[in-house]
N, CA, C and O atoms as a printed pandas DataFrame, in Angstrom:
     atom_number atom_name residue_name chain_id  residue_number  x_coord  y_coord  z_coord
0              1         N          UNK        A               1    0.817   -1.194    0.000
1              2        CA          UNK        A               1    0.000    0.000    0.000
2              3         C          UNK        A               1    0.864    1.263    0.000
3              4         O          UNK        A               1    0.666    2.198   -0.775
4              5         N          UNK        A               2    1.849    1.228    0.932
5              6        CA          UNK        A               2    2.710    2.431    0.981
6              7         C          UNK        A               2    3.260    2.527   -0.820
7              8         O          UNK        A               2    3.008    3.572   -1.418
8              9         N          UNK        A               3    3.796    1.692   -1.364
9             10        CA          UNK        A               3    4.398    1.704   -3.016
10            11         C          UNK        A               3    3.133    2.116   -3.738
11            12         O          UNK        A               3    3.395    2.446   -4.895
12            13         N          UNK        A               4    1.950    2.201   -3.463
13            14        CA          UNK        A               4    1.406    2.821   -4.692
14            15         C          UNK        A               4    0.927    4.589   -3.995
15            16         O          UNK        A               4    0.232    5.156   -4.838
16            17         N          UNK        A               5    1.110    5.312   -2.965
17            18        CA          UNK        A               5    1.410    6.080   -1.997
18            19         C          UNK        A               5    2.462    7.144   -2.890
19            20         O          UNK        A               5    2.293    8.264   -3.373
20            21         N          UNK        A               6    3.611    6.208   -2.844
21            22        CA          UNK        A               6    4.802    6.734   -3.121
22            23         C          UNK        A               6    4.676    6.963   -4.895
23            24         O          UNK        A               6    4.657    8.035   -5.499
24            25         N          UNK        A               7    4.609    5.686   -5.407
25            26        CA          UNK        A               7    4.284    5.737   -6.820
26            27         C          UNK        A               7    2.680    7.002   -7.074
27            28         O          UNK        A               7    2.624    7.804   -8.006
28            29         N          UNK        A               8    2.103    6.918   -6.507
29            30        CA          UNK        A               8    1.077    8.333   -6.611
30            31         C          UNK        A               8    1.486    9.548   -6.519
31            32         O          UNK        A               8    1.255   10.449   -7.325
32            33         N          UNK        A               9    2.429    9.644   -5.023
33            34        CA          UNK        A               9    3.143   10.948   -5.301
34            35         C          UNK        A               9    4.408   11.450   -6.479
35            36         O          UNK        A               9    4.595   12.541   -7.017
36            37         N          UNK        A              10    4.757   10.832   -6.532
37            38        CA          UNK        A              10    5.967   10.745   -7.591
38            39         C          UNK        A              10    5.112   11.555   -9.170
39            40         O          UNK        A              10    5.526   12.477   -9.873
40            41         N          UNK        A              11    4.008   10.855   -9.260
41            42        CA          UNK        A              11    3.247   11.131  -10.541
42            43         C          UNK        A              11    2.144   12.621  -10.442
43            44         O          UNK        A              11    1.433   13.152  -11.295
44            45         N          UNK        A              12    2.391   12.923   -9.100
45            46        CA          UNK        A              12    1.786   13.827   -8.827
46            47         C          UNK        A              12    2.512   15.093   -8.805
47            48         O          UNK        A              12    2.030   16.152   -9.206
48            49         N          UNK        A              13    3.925   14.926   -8.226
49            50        CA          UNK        A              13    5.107   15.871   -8.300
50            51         C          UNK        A              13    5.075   16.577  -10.029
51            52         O          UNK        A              13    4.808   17.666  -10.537
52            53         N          UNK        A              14    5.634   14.869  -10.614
53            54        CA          UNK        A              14    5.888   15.102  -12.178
54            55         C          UNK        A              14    4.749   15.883  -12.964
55            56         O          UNK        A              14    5.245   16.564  -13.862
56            57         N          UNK        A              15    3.966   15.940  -12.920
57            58        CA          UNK        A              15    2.488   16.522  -13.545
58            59         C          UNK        A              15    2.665   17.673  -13.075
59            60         O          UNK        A              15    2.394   18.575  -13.867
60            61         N          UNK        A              16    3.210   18.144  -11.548
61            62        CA          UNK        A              16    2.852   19.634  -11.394
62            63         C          UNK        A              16    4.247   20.313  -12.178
63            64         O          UNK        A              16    4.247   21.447  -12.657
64            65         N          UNK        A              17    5.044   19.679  -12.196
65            66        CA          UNK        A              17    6.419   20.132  -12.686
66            67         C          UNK        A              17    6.228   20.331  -14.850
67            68         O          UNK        A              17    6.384   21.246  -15.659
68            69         N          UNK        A              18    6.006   19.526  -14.881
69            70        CA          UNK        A              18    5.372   19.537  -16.391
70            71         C          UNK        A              18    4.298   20.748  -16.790
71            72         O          UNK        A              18    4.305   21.444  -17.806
72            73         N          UNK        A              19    3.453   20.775  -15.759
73            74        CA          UNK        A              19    2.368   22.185  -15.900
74            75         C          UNK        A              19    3.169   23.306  -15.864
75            76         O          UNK        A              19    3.164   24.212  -16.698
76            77         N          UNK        A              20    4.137   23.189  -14.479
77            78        CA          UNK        A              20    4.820   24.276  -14.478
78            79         C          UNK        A              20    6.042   24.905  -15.832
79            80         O          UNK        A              20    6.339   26.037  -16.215
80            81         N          UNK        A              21    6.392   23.812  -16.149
81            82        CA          UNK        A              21    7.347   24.098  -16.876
82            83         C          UNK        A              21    6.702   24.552  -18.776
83            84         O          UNK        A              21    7.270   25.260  -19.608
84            85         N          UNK        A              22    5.279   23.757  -18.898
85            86        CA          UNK        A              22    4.796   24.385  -19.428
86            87         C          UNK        A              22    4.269   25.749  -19.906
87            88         O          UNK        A              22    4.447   26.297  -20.994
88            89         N          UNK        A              23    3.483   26.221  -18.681
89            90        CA          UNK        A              23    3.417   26.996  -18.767
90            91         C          UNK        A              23    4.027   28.269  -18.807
91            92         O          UNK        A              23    3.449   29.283  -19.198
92            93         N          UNK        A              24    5.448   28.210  -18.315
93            94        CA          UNK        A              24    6.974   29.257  -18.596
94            95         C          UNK        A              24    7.094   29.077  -19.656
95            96         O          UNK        A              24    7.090   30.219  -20.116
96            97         N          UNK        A              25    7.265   28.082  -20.857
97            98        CA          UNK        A              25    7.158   28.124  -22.034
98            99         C          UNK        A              25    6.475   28.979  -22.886
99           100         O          UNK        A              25    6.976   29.596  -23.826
100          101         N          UNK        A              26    5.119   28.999  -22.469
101          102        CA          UNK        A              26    4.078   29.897  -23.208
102          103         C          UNK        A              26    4.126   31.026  -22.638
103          104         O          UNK        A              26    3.675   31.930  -23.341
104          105         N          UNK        A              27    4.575   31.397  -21.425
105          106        CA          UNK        A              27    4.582   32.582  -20.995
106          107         C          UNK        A              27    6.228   33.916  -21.761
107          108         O          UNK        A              27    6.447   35.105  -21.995
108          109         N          UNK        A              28    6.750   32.851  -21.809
109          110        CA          UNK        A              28    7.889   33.126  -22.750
110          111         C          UNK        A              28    7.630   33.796  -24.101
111          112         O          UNK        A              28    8.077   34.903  -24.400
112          113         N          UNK        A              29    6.910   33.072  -24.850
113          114        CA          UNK        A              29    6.715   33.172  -25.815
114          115         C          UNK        A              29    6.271   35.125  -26.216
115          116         O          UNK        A              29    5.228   35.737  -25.987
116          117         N          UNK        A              30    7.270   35.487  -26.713
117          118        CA          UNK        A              30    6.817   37.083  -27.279
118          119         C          UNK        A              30    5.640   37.465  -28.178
119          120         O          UNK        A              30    5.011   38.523  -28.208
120          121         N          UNK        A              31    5.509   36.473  -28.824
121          122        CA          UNK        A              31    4.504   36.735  -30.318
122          123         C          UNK        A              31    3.253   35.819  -30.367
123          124         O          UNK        A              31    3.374   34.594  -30.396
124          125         N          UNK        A              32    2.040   36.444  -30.377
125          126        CA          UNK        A              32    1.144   35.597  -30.613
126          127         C          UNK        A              32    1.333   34.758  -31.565
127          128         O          UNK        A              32    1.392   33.529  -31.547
128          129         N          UNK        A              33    1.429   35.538  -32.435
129          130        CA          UNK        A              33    1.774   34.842  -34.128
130          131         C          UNK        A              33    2.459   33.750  -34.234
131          132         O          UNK        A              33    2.522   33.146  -35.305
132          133         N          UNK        A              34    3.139   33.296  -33.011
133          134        CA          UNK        A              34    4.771   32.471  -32.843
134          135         C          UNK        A              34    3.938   31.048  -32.954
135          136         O          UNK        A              34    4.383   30.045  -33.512
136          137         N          UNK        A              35    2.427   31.165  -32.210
137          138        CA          UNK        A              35    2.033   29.910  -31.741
138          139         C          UNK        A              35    1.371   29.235  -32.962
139          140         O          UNK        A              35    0.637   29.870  -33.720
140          141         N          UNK        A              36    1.748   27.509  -33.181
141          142        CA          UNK        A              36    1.269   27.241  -34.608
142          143         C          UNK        A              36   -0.616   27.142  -34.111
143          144         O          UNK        A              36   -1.375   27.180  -35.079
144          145         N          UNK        A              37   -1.287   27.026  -32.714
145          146        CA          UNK        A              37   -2.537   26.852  -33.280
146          147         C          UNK        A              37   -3.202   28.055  -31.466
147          148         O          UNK        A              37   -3.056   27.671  -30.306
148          149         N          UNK        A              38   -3.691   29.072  -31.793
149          150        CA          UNK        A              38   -4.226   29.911  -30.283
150          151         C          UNK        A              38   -3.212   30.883  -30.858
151          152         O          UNK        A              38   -2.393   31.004  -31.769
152          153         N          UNK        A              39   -4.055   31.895  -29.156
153          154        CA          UNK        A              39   -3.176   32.581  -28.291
154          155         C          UNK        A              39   -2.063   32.141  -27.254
155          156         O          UNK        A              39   -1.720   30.962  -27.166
156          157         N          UNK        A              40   -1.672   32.857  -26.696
157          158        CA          UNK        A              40   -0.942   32.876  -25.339
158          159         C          UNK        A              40   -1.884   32.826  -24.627
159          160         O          UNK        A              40   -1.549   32.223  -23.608
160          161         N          UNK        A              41   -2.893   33.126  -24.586
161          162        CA          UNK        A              41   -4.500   33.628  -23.433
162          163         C          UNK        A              41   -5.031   32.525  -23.636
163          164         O          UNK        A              41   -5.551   31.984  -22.660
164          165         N          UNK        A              42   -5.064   32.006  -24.625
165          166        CA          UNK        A              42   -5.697   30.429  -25.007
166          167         C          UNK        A              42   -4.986   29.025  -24.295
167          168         O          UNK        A              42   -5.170   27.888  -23.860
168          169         N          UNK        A              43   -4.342   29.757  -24.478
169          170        CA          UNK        A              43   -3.161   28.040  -24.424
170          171         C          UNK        A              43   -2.660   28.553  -22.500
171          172         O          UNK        A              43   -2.256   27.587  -21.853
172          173         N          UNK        A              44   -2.691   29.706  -21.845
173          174        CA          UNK        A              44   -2.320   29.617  -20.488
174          175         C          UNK        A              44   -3.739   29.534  -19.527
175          176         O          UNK        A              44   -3.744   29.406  -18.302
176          177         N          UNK        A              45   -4.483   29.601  -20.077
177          178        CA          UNK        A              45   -6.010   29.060  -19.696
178          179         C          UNK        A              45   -6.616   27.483  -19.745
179          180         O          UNK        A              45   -7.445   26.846  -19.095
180          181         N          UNK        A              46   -5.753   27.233  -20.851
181          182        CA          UNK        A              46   -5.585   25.487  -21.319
182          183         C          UNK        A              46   -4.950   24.595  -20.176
183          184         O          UNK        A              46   -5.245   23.587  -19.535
184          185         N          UNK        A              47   -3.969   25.465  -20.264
185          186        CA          UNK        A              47   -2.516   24.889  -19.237
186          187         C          UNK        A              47   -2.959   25.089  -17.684
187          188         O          UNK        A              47   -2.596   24.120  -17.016
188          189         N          UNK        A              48   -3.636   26.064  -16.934
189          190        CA          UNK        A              48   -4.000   25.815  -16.183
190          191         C          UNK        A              48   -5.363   25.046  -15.657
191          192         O          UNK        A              48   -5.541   24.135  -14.849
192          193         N          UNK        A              49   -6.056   25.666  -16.313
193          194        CA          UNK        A              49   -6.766   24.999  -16.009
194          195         C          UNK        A              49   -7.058   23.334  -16.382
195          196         O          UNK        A              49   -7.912   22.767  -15.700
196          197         N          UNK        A              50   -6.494   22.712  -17.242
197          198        CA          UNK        A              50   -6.506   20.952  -17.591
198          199         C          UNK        A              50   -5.073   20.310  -17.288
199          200         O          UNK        A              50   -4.758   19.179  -17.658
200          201         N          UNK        A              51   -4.164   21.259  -16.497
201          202        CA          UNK        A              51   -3.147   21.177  -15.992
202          203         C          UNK        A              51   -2.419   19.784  -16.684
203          204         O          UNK        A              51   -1.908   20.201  -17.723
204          205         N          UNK        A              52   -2.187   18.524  -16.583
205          206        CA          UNK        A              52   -1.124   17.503  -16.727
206          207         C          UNK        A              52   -1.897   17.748  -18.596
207          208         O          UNK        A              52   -1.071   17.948  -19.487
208          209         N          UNK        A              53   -2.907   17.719  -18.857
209          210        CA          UNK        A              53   -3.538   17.136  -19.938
210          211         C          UNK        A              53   -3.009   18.593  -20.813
211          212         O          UNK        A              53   -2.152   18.562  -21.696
212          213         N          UNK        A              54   -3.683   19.767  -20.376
213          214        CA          UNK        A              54   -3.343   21.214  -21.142
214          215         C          UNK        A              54   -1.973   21.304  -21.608
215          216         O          UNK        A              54   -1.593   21.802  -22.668
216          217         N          UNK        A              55   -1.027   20.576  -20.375
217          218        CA          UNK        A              55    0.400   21.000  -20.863
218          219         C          UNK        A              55    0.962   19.809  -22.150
219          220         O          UNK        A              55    1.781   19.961  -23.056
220          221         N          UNK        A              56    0.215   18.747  -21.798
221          222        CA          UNK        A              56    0.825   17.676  -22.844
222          223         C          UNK        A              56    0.041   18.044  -24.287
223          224         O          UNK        A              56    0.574   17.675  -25.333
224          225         N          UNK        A              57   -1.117   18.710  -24.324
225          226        CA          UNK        A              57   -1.403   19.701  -25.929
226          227         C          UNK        A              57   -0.846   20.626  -25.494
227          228         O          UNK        A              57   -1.890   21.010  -24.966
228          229         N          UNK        A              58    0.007   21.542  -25.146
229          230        CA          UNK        A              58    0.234   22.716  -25.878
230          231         C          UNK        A              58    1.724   22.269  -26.101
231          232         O          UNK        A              58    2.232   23.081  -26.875
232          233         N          UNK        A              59    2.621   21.310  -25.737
233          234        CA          UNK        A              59    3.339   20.564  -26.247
234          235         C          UNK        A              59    3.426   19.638  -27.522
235          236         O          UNK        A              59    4.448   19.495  -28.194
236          237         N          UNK        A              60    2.212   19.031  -27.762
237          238        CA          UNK        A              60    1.795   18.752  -28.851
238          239         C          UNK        A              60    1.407   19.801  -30.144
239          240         O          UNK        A              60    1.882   19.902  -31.275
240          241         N          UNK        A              61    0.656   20.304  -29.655
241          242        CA          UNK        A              61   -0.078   21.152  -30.734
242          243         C          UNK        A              61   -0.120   22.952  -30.750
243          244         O          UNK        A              61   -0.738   23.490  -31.669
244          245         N          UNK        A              62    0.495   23.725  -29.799
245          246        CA          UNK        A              62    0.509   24.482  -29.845
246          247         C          UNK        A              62    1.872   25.703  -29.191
247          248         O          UNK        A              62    1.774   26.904  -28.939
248          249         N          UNK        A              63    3.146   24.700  -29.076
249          250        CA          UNK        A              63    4.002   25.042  -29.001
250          251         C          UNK        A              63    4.190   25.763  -30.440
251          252         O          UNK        A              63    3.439   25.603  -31.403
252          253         N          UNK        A              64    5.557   26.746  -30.390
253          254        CA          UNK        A              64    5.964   26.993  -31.304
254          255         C          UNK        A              64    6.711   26.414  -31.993
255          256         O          UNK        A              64    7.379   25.640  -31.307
256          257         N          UNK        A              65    7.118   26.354  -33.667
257          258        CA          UNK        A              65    8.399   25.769  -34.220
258          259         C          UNK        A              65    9.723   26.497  -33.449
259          260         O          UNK        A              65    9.910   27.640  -33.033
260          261         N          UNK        A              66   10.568   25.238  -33.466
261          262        CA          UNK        A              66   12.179   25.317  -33.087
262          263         C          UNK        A              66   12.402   27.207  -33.433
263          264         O          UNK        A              66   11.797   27.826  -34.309
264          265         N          UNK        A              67   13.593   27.880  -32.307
265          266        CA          UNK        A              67   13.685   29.273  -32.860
266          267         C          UNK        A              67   13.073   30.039  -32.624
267          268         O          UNK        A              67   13.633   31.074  -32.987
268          269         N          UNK        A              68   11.907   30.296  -32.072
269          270        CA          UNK        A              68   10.878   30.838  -31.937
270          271         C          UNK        A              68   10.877   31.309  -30.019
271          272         O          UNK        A              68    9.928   31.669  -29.323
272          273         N          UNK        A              69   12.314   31.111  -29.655
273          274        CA          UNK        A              69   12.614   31.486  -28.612
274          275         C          UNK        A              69   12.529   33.319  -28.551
275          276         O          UNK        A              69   12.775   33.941  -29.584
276          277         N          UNK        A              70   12.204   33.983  -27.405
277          278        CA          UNK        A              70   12.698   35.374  -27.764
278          279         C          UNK        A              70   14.182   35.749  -27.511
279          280         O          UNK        A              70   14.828   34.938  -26.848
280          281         N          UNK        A              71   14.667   36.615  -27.849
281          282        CA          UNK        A              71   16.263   36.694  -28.036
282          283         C          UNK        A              71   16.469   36.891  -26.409
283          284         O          UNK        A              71   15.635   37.237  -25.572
284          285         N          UNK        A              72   18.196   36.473  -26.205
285          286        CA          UNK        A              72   18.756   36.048  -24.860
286          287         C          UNK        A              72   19.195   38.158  -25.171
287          288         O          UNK        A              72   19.728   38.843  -26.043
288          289         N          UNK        A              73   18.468   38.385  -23.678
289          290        CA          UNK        A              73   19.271   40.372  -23.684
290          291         C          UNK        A              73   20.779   40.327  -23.164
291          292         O          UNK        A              73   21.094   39.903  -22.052
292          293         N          UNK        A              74   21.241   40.584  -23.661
293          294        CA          UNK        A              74   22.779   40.704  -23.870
294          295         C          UNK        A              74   22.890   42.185  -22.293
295          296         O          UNK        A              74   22.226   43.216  -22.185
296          297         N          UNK        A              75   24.000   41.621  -21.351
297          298        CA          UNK        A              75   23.869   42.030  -20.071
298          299         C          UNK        A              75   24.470   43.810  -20.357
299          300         O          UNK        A              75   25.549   43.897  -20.944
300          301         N          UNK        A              76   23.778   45.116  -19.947
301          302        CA          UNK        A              76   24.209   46.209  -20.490
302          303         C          UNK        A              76   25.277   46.765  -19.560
303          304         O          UNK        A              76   25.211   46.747  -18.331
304          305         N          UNK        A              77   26.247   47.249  -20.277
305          306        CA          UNK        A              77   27.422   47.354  -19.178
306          307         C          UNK        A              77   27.228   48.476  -18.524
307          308         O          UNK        A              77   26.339   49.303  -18.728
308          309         N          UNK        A              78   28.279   48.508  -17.530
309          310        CA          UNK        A              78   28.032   48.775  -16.139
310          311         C          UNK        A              78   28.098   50.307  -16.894
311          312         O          UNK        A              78   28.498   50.402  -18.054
312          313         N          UNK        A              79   27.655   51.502  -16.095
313          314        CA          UNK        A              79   28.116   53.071  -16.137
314          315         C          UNK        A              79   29.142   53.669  -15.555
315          316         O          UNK        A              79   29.702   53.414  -14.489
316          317         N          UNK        A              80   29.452   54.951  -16.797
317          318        CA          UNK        A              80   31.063   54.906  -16.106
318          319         C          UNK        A              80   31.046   55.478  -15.071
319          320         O          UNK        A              80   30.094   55.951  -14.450
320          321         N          UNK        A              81   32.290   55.451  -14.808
321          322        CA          UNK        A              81   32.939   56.000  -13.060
322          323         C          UNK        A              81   32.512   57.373  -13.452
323          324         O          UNK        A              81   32.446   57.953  -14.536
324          325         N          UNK        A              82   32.181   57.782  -11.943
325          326        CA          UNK        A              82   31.580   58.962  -12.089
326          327         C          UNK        A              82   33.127   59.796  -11.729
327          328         O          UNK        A              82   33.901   59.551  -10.804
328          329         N          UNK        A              83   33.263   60.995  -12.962
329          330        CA          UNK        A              83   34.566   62.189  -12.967
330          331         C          UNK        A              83   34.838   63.239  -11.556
331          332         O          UNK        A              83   35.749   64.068  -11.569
């Protein structure tokens, strides 16, 4: 009894971690346009609310193509010493 306990939580962890990580994905995402099927408003309404199921379609079907990352901001250097 305790092994299916443990095996329950384990699957319960993974699902919230998958939602979560989902949904940083789409929240990422800069461009509506980026997504091949929705919104961002569509698909983080999906994701929460059908949580393990929302995140495994917007992985499927409404992620973006490869690239479609927004650009990494390049760190702005420091200001000069003040004269």
């Amino acid at each position: 009894m305790n092994s299916f306990f443990a095996l329950f939580g384990v699957f319960w962890i993974a699902s919230i971690l998958v939602t979560i990580v989902a949904l940083v994905d789409c929240i990422r995402v800069p461009d509506d346009s980026m997504f091949q099927n929705g919104t961002k408003l569509i698909w983080v309404l999906v994701i929460v609310f059908l949580t393990l199921i929302g995140a495994i379609l917007y992985f499927a079907i409404g992620r973006p193509k490869g690239g479609a990352r927004p650009p990494a901001r390049a760190i702005p250097p420091p200001p000069p010493p003040p004269s």
